[in-house]
C-alpha positions as CSV (number, residue, x, y, z in Angstrom):
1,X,-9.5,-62.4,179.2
2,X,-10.8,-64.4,176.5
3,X,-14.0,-65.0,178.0
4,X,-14.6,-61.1,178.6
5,X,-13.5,-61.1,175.3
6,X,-16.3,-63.3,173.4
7,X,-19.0,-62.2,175.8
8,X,-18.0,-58.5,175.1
9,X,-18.5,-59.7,171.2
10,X,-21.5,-61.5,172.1
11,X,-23.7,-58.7,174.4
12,X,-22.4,-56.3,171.8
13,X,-23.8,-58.1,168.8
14,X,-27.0,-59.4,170.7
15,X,-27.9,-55.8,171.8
16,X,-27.5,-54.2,168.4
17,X,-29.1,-56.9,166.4
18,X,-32.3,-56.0,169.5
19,X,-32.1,-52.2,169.5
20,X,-32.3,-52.0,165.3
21,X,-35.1,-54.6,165.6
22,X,-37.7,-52.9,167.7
23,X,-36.5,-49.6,166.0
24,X,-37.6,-51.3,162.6
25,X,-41.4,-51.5,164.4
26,X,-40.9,-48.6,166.3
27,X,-40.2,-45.8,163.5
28,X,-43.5,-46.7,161.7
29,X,-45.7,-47.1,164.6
30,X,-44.8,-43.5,165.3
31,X,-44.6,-42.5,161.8
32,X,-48.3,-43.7,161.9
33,X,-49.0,-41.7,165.3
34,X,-49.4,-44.9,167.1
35,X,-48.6,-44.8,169.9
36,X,-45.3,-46.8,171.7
37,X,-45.7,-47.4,175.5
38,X,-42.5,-48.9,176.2
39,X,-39.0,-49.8,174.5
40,X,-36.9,-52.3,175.4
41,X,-33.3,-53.8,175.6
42,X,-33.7,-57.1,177.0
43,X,-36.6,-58.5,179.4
44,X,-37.8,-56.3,182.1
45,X,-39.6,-58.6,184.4
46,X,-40.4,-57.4,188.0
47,X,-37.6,-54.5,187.6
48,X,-35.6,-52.7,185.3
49,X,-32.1,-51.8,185.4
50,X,-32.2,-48.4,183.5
51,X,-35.6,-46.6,182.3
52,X,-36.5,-43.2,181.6
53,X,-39.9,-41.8,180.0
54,X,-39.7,-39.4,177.6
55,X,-43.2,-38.5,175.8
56,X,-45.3,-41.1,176.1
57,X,-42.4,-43.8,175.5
58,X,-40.8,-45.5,178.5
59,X,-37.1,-46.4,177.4
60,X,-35.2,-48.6,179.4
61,X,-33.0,-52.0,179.6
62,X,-34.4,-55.0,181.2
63,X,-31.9,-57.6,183.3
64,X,-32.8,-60.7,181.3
65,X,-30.6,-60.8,178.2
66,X,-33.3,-62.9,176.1
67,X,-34.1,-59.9,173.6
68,X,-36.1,-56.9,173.9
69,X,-39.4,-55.4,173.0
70,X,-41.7,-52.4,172.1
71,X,-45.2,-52.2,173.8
72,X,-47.3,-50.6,171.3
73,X,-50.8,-49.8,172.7
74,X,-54.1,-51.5,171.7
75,X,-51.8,-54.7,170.3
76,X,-52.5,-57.8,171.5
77,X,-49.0,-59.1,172.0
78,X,-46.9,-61.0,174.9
79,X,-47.9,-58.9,177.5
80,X,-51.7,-60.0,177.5
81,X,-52.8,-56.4,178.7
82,X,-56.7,-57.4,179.0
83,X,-57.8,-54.1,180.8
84,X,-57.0,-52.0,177.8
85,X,-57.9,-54.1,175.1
86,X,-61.8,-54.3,176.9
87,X,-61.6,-50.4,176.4
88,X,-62.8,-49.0,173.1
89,X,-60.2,-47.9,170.4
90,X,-58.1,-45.1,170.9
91,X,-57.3,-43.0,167.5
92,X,-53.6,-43.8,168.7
93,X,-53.9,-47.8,169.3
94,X,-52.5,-50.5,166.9
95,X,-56.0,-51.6,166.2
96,X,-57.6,-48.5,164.8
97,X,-54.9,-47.8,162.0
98,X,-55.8,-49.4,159.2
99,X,-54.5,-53.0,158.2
100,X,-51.6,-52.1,155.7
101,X,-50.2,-49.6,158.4
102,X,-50.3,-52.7,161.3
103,X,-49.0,-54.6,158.2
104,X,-46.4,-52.1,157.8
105,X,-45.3,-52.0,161.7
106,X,-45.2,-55.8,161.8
107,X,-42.9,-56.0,158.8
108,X,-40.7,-53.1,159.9
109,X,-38.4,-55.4,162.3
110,X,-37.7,-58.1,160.0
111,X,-37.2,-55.6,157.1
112,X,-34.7,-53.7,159.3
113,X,-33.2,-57.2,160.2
114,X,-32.0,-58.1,156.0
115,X,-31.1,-54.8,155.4
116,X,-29.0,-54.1,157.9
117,X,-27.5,-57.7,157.1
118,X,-26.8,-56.5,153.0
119,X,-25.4,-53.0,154.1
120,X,-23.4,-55.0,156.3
121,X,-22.4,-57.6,153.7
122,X,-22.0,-54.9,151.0
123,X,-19.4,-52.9,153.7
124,X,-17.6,-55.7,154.3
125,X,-16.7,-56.2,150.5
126,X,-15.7,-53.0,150.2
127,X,-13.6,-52.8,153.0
128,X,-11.7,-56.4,153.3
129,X,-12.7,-57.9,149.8
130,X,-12.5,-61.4,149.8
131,X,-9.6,-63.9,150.9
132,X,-9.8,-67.7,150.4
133,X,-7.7,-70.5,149.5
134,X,-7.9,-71.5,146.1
135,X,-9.1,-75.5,146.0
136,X,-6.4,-76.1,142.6
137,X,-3.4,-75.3,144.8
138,X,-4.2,-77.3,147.5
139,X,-1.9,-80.1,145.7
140,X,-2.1,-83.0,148.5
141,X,-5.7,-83.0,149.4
142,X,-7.1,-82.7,152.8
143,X,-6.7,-83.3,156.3
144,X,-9.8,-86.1,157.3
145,X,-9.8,-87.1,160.3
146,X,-12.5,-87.1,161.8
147,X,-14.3,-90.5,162.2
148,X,-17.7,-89.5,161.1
149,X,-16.2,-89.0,157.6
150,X,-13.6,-91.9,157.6
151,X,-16.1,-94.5,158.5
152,X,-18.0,-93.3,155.6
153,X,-14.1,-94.1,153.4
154,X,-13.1,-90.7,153.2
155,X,-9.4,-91.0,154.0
156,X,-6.6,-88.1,154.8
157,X,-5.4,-87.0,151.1
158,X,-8.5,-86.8,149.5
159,X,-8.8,-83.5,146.9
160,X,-12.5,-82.8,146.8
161,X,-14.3,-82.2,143.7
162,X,-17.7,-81.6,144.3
163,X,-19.8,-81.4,147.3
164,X,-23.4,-82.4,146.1
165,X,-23.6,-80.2,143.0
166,X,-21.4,-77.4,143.7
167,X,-17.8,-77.7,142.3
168,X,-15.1,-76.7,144.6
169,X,-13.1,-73.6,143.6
170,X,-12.2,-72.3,146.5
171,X,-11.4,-74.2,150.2
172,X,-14.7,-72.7,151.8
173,X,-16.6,-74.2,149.1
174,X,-16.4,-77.7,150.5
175,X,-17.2,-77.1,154.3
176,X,-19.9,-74.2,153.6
177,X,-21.9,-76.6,151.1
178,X,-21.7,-79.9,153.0
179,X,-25.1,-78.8,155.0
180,X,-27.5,-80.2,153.0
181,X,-25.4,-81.7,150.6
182,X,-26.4,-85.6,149.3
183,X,-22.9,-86.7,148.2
184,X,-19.1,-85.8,147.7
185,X,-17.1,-86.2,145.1
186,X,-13.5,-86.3,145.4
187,X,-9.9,-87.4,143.9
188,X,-7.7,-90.2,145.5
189,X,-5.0,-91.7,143.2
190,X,-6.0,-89.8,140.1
191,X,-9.3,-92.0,140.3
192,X,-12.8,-89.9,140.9
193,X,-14.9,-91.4,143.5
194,X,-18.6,-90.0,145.3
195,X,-19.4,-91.0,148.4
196,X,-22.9,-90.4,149.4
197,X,-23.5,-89.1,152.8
198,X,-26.2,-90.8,154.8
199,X,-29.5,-88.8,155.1
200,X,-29.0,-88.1,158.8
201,X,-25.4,-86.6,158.2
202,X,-26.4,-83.5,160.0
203,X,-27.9,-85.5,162.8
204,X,-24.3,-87.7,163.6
205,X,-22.4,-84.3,163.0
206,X,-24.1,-82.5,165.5
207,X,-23.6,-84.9,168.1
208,X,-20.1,-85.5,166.8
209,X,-17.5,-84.3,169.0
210,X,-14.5,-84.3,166.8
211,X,-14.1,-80.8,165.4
212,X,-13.5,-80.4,161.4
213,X,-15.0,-81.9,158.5
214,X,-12.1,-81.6,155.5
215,X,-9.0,-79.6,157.3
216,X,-6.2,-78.4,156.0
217,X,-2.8,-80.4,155.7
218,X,-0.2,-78.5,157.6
219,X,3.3,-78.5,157.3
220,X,5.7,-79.7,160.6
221,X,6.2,-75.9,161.4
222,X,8.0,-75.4,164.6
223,X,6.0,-72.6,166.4
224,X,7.4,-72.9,169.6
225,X,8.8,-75.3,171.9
226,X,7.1,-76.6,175.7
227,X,9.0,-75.8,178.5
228,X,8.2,-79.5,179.7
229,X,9.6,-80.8,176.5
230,X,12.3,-83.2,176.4
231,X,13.7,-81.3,173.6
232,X,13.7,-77.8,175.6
233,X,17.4,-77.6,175.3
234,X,17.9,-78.9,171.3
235,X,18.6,-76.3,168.6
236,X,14.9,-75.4,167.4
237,X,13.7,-72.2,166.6
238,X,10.6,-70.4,165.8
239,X,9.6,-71.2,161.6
240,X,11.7,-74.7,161.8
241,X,10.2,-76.6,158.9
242,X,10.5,-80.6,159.7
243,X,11.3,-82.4,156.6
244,X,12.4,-85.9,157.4
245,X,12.1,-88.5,160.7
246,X,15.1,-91.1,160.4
247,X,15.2,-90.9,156.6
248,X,11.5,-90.8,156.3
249,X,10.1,-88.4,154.5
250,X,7.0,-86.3,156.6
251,X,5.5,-83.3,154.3
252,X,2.6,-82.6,156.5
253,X,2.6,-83.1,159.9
254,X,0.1,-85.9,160.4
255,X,2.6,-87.9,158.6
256,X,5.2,-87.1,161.3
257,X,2.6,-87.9,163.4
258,X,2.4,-91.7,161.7
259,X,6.3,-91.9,162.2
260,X,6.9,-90.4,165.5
261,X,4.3,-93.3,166.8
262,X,7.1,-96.2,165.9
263,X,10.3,-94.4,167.9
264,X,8.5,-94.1,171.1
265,X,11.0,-93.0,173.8
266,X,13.8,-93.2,171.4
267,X,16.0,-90.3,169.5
268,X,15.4,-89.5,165.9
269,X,17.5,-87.9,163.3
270,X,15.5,-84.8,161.6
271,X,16.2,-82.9,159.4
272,X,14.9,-79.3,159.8
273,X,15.1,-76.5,156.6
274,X,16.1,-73.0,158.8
275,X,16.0,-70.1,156.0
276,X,16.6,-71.9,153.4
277,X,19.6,-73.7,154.5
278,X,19.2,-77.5,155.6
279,X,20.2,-78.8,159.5
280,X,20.1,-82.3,161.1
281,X,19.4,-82.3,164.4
282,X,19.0,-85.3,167.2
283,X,15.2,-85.3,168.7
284,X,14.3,-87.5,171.5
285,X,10.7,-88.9,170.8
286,X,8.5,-89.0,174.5
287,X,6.4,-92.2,175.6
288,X,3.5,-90.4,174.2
289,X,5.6,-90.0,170.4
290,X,5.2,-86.5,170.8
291,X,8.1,-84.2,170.5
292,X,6.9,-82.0,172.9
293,X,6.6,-79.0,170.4
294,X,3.9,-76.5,169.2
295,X,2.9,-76.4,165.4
296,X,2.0,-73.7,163.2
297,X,1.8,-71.0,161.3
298,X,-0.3,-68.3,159.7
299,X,-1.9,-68.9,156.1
300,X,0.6,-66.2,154.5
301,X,3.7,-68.4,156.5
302,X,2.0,-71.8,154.8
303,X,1.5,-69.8,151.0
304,X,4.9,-68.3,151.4
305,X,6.3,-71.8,152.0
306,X,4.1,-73.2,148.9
307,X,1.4,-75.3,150.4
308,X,-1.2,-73.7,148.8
309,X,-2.5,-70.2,147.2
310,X,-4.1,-67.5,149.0
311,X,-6.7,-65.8,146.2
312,X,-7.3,-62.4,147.5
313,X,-10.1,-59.9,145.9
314,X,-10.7,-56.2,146.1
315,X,-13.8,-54.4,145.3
316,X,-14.7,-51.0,144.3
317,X,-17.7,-49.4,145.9
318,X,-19.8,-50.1,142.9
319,X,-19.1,-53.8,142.4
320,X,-19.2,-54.3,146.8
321,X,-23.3,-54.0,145.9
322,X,-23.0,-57.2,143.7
323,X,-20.5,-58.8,145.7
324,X,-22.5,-57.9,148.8
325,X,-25.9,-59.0,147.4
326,X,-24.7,-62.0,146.1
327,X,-23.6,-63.2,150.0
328,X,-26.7,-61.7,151.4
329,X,-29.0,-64.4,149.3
330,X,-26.5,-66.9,149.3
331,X,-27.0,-67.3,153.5
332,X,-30.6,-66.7,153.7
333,X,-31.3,-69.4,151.0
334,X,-28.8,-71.3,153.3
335,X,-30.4,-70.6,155.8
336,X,-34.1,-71.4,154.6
337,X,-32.2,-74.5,153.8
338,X,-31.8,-75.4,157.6
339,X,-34.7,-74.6,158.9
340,X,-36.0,-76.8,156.3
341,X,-33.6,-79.5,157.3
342,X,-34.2,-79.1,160.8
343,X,-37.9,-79.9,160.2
344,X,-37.2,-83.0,158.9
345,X,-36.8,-85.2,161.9
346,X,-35.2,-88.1,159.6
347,X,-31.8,-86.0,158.8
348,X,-31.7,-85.5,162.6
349,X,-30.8,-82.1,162.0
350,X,-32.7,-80.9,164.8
351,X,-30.2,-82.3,167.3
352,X,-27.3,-79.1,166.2
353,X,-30.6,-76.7,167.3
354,X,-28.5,-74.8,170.1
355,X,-29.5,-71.9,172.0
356,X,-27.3,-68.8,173.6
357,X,-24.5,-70.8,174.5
358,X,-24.2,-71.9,170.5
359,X,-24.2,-68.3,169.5
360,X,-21.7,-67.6,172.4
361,X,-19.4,-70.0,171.0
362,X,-19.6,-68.7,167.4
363,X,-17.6,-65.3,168.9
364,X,-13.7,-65.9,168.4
365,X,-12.2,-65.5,171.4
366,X,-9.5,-62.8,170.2
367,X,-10.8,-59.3,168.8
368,X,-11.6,-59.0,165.5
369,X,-14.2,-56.1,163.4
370,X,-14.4,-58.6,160.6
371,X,-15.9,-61.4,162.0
372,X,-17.7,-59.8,164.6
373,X,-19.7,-58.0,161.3
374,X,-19.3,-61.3,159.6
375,X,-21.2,-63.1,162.5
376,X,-23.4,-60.0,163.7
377,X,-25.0,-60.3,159.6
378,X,-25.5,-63.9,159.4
379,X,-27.3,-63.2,162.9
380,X,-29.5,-60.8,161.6
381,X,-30.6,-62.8,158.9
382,X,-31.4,-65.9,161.3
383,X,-33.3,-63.2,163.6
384,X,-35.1,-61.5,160.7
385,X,-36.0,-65.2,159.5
386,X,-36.9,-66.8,162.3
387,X,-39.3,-63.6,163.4
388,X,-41.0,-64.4,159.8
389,X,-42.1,-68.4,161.1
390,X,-46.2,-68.1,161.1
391,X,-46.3,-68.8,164.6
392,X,-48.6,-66.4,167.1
393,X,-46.0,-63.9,169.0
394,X,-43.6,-63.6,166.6
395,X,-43.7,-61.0,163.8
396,X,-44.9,-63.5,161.3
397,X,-47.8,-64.8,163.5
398,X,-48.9,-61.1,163.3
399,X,-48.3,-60.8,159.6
400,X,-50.2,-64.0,159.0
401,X,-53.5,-63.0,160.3
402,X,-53.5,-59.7,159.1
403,X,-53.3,-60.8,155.8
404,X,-56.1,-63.2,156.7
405,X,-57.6,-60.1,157.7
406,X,-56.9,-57.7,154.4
407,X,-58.0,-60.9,152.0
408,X,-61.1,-61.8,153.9
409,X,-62.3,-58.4,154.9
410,X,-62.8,-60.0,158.7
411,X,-60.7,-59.6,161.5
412,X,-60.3,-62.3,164.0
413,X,-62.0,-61.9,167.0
414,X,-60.0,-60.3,169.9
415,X,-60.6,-63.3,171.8
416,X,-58.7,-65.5,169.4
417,X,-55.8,-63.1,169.0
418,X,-55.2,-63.8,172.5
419,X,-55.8,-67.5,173.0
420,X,-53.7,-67.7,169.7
421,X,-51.1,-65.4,171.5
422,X,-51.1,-67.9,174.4
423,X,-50.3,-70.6,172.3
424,X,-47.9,-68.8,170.4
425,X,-46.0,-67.9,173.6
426,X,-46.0,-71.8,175.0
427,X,-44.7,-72.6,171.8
428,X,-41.4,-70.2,172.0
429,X,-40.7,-71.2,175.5
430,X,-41.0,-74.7,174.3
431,X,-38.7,-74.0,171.6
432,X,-36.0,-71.9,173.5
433,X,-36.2,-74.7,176.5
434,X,-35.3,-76.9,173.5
435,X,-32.6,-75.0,172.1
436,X,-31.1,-74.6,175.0
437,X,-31.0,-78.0,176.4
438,X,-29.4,-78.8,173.3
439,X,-26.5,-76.6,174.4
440,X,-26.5,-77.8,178.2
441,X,-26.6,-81.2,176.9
442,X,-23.3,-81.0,174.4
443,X,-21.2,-79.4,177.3
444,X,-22.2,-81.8,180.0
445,X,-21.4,-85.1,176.9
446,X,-18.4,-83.1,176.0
């Protein structure tokens, strides 16, 4: 069920992001009276599953879920159709409108791409506001325990202050700005200390396999008990809050981690607070020093108990255009940041470059509206940007020469639109190949 669950997410958000694109070239080809030969969901090669002609426009949906297209006639695109391009111009082709109208047409995917992104963002404000965890009440610092990070000293406890030169008011603060980021500053002992991260942090993080940078300390919170526990038959219930091992005192649960490790296979004393009253009860430890019990909670059970502050915000319609703006620049400069990470090869950045399976993964595997929008704009933006690269194929390849073409008052030759198309092409495959070897490579070192 999950699986259907995230692909459902996945196909959903994929065809949507597809459909708006190719309208975004689509409306203004036809507003233009160019004419639009074909529209696409996904790839059509050799046979289609659905297509219908209506007009002059065949509409259908390819079997390969790799993207989609329009085929706008007398454009020299991916599907290399010599036989018309040696005709002369049609009134109705690509190439007899005039260059700001191509120019216009080319644009009109990626410009559908951000806008749908803020609309989305700007929604989104309006509708759910924001929620975070606010970083002041989080009074124990965090949960570090990955080895990436504790090879570089961080240790469990740390309260972090600054992550490069962003202070950290709010939890998301420290994982969102750690891409990129030079150094962290944190707290330990009421001393301030920076670490600097090395400069291919990205590069050991994407071929980490510990999941989590700085995590949140939980509580001991009994959420449910195995049925192969040893403990199956003891008095614990559902919100049991841990407090003490044999006298030892475990606020957070990898503490009581620590301590269960020394009674291996022995019984312990705890002492568990049940709605507000106190209860000792006699736990036998397994060889493992487990206790054979699941932990947990929501963040409003974890607030509610004091381990931190939930910081909720509500917008009006008229401020969710700030709030909503503000988030739509703050991820494509992110983004732009990547990209321009990834083409570093010394930060080793390009070794996180995944392909489908990465933006599979991204889905949650339970239902939700909110961060299926969440995701589907942060998409949008990485399709919109990516289309804008200079490279022959994509939208900005197009753009590129004809602005060549509008500054220089010459046209490249048909000759070289194609040859350059060619290249173009071998360098996507090249680039998807890589992308997704990246992803088959993780799961097979996982």
């Amino acid at each position: 069920m999950e699986f259907i669950i995230k692909i459902s997410q996945f196909l959903l958000s994929l065809s949507l992001l597809i459909v708006l694109h190719e309208l975004g070239h689509f409306i203004p080809a036809r507003l233009f009276k160019t004419r639009v030969e074909k529209f696409y969901l996904f790839f059509d090669i050799k046979y289609s599953l659905f297509k219908k002609k209506i007009g002059d426009t065949v509409y259908g949906i390819g079997w390969l879920p790799l993207g989609g297209y329009v085929k706008i006639a007398g454009m020299i695109d991916e599907s290399m159709d010599k036989e018309q391009m040696a005709l002369p111009p049609k009134p109705w082709e690509f190439r007899a409108k005039p260059a700001w109208q191509r120019l216009i047409i080319m644009l009109g995917g990626v410009t559908v791409n951000f806008v749908l992104a803020l609309l989305i963002y700007i929604v989104m404000a309006f509708a759910y506001g924001e929620t975070d965890i606010s970083a002041a009440s989080i009074k124990d610092g965090y949960l570090i325990n990955n080895p990436l990070l504790t090879d570089l000293g961080f240790k469990t406890g740390d309260k972090i202050v600054k992550v490069g030169e962003t202070e950290v008011v709010k939890y998301s603060d420290v994982n969102t700005n750690i891409i990129g980021a030079e150094s962290v500053t944190f707290e330990r002992n009421g001393a301030v200390q920076t670490i600097n991260l090395p400069e291919d942090f990205l590069g050991q993080l994407s071929t980490n396999k510990h999941e989590g940078l700085f995590g949140l300390r939980e509580p001991f919170l009994i959420y449910a008990v195995a049925d192969t526990s040893l403990n199956k038959s003891a008095d614990l219930k559902k919100g049991d809050l841990v407090k003490s091992i044999n006298g030892q005192s475990v606020e957070y649960f990898d503490q009581a981690e620590d301590v269960l490790k020394s009674f291996k296979g022995q019984i312990v004393e705890t002492e568990i607070l049940r709605d507000g009253q106190t209860k000792n009860l006699n736990l036998k430890v397994d060889a493992n020093g487990k206790l054979g019990v699941k932990v947990g909670g929501t963040m409003n059970d974890l607030a509610e108990l004091g381990y931190f502050d939930i910081v909720r915000n509500e917008y009006t319609l008229g401020e969710s255009f700030g709030v909503g703006f503000n988030k739509f620049t703050s991820q494509i400069t992110g983004y732009f940041t990547q990209l321009k990470l990834i083409f570093s090869p010394s930060t080793g950045a390009y070794k996180g470059v995944g392909g489908f399976k990465a933006i599979f993964d991204v889905f949650p595997s339970s239902w939700s509206w909110e961060y299926f929008w969440s995701i589907t704009a942060f998409l949008s933006i990485m399709l919109g940007v990516l289309n804008l690269l200079p490279i022959p194929a994509l939208d900005g390849g197009h753009v590129m020469f004809l602005l060549y073409e509008m500054i220089s008052g010459r046209a490249p030759s048909e000759k070289f639109l194609e040859r350059a198309q060619l290249v173009g092409f071998v360098i996507l495959i090249m680039l998807v190949l890589f992308a997704n070897g990246n992803d088959i490579f993780k799961a097979i070192s996982d």
